[in-house]
N, C-alpha and C positions, 0 to 999 in steps of 0.2 A: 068461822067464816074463812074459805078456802082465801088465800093469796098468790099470785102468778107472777114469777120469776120471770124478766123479760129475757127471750135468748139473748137478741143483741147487746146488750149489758155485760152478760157472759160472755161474748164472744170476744167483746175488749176488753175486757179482765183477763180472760187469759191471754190473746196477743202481746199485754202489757208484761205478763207473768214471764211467757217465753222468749221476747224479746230481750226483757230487762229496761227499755224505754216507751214512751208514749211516742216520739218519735217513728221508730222502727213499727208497733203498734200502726199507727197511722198509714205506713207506707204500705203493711202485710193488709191492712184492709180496706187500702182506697180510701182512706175517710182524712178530712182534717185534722190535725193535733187538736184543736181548741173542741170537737166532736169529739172525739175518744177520749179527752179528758173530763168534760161533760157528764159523759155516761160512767168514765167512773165515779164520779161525786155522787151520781144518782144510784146508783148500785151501793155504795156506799151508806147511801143516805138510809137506803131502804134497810138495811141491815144497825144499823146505828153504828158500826164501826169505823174502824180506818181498817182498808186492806193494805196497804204501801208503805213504805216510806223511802225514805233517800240514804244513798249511801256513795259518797265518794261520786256525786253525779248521776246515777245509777239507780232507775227505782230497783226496789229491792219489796220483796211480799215481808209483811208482818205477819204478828202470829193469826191472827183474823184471816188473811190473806192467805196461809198456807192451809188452814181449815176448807176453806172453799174450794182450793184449784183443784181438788181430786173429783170432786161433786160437781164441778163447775165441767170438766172434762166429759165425763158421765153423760150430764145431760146435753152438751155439744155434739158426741157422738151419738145418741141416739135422735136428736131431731137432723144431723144430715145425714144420716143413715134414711130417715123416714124421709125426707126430702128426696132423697136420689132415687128412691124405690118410687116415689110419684111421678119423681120428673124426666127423668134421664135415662140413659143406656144402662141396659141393665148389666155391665163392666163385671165379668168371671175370668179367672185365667191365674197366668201366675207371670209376674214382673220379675230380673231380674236384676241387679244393680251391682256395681263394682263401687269400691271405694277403697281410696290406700288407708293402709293399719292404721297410722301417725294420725288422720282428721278422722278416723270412724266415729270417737266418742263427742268429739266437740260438734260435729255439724249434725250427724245424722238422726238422733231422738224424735227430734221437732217435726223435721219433716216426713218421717215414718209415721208418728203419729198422727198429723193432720190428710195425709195420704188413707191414712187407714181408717180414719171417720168418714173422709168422701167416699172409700171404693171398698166396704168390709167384707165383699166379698172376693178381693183378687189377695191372690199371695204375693208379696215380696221377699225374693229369695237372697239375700244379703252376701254377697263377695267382697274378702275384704283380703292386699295383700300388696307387693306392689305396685307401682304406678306403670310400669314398664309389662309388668306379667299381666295386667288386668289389659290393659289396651292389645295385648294379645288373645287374651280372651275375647275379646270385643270383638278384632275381627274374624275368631274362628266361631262367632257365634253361641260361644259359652256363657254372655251376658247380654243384656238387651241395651245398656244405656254405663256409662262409666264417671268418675271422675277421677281425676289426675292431677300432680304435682306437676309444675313441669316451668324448667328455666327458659326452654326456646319450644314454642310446642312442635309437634312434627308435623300435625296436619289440622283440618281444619277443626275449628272448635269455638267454645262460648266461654269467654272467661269471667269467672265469679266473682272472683276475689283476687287483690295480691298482696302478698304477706311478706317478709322479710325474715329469712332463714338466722336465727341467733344460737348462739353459745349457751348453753344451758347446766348447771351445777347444779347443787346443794348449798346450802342455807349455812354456815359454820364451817365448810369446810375448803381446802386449799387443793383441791384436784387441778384445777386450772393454773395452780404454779409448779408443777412439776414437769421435768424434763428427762425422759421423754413425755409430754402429755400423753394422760391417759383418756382415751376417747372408747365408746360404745356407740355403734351406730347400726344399719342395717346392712343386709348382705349385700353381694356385689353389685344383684341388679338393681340396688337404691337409688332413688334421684338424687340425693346429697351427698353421698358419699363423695363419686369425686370432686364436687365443689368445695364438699367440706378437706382434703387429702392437698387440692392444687392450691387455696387459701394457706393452709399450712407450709406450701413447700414455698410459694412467694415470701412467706413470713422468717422462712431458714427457724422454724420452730419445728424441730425431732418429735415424733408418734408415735404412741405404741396402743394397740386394740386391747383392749379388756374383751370386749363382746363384740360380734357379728351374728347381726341373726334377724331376722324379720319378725320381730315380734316387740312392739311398742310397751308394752309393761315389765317386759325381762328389762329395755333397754331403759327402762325409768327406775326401776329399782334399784340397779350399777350404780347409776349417778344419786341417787336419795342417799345410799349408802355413801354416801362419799368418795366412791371408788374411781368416780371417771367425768365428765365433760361427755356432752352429747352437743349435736344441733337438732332443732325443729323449729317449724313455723312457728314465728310468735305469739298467736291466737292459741295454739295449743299446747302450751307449757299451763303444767296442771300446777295447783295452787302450792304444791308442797317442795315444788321448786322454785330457782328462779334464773333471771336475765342477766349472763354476766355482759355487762357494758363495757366501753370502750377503756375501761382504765383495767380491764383485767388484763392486760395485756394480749390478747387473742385477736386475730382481721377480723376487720369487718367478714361479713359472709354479702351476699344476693340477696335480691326477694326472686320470688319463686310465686308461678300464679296458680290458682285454684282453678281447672277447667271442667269444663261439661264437654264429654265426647259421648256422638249418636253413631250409632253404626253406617256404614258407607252404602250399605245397600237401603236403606232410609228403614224409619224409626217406625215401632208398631204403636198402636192406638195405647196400650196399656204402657208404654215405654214415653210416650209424647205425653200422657197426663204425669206420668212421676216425673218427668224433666218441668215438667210446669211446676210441681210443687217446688221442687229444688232452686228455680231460679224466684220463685216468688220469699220462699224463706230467706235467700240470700240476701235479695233485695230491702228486705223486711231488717236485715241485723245489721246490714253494709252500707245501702241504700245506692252505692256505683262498687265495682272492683278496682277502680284505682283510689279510693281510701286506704289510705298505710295505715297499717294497725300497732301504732306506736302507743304507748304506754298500757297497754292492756294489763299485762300482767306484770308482779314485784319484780326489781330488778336488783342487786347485789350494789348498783350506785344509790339506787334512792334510798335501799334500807342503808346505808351509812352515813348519809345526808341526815336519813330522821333521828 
């Protein structure tokens, strides 16, 4: 006896998946908490599993849970696939999108992916580099749509998020008490560099570069290695570092806000639906841009507290 998987069921199981909350869930689909939690009990149910659990506040997929989201993906993209060939513009072309090195990995997956279930047939062509080079691109036309790092922005824009620029080490090791500090950061035209150079010079704290270079994995390596001290936005220090806090001896730094910039000569049809995706995922994991994104990841205080 054939049995039928409700999409909607799936579709909040994975919001839940890529969010990490039922909250954020909620907000990415319009719907109530006490709704999206509903249906996953009932998705749930149907299956005899648990797909979840909790973790540090956090749902988190179980093993159940990791089973499904590949299959669960699948079948979301093929029914709005089939959906948009019924209902809507038939969207061909190719999009292009900027985004600086430092957030490519942490924001962009999600919203690539649900982009590319609504519109399978448009290309997005992926710029990733600067914040300063890419808003150049933007106005010579080289990208259709950008975002940007940015302390003071320059012109007009949508801000997503704002985050708080931190001190970032290695896990054992003492880069951050050496004098001259050893710092790795991005080349000249980086937007932290000189917040992170004039913080230091206030500090009367001596620097010396291990690395310059525009490339977020060279510059995370330096520092895993134990070699150096870096800064990034807080949301994106990957798990295998961590947050030197206020007792490291190091300034405070800024936050720094995450913007959406359209091109000045106004935005194309294929560039205005991927600015929709982007600010709907935001909205979905943030829920406003002025949430400060304080305790997300380990910090060098708390691990010596536990």
């Amino acid at each position: 006896m054939p049995r039928d998987i409700d999409i909607s069921l799936l579709r909040s199981f994975v919001a839940v998946a890529d969010t990490g909350s039922v909250t954020g869930a909620a907000r990415l689909l319009n719907r109530t908490q006490a709704a999206v939690s509903q249906q996953i009990k009932r998705l749930e149910e149907q299956f005899g599993v648990e797909l979840f659990g909790r973790e540090h506040k956090r749902v988190t997929l179980g093993p159940e849970g990791e089973r499904l989201l590949a299959q669960a993906h699948k079948m979301l993209a093929i029914n709005d696939e089939t959906w948009g060939i019924m209902t809507t513009p038939s969207y061909r072309g190719e999009v292009r999108l900027g985004i600086p090195l430092d957030i490519v990995s942490r924001y962009t997956p999600p919203i690539l992916r649900r982009f590319n279930s609504a519109w399978p047939h448009v290309r997005v062509s992926l710029q990733a580099g600067n914040s300063q080079d890419l808003l150049e691109d933007l106005d010579a036309g080289v990208i259709d749509l950008t975002l940007a790092t940015d302390l003071k922005p320059q012109r007009d824009c949508e801000t997503l998020r704002r985050d708080r620029l931190v001190w970032v080490g290695a896990p054992d090791a003492n880069a951050h008490t050496q004098r001259p500090l050893p710092i790795s950061i991005g080349g000249k035209s980086c937007r932290f560099r000189p917040v992170v150079m004039s913080a230091l010079g206030k500090a009367d704290i001596d620097w010396r570069i291990v690395l310059q270079v525009t490339n977020q994995e060279a510059v995370n390596a330096t520092v895993a290695a134990g070699l150096a001290v870096t800064a990034m936005l807080r949301d994106n220090v990957p798990d295998d570092l961590f947050v030197l806090e206020d007792d490291s001896g190091l300034p405070q730094l800024p936050e720094f806000d995450i913007n959406l910039y359209l091109p000045k000569s106004g935005v194309s049809d294929l560039g205005r639906e991927l600015a929709h995706h982007i600010r709907a995922d935001f909205t979905a994991r943030f829920g406003s841009h002025s949430a400060y994104a304080s305790g997300r990841r380990p910090s060098r205080k708390r691990d010596r507290a536990a």
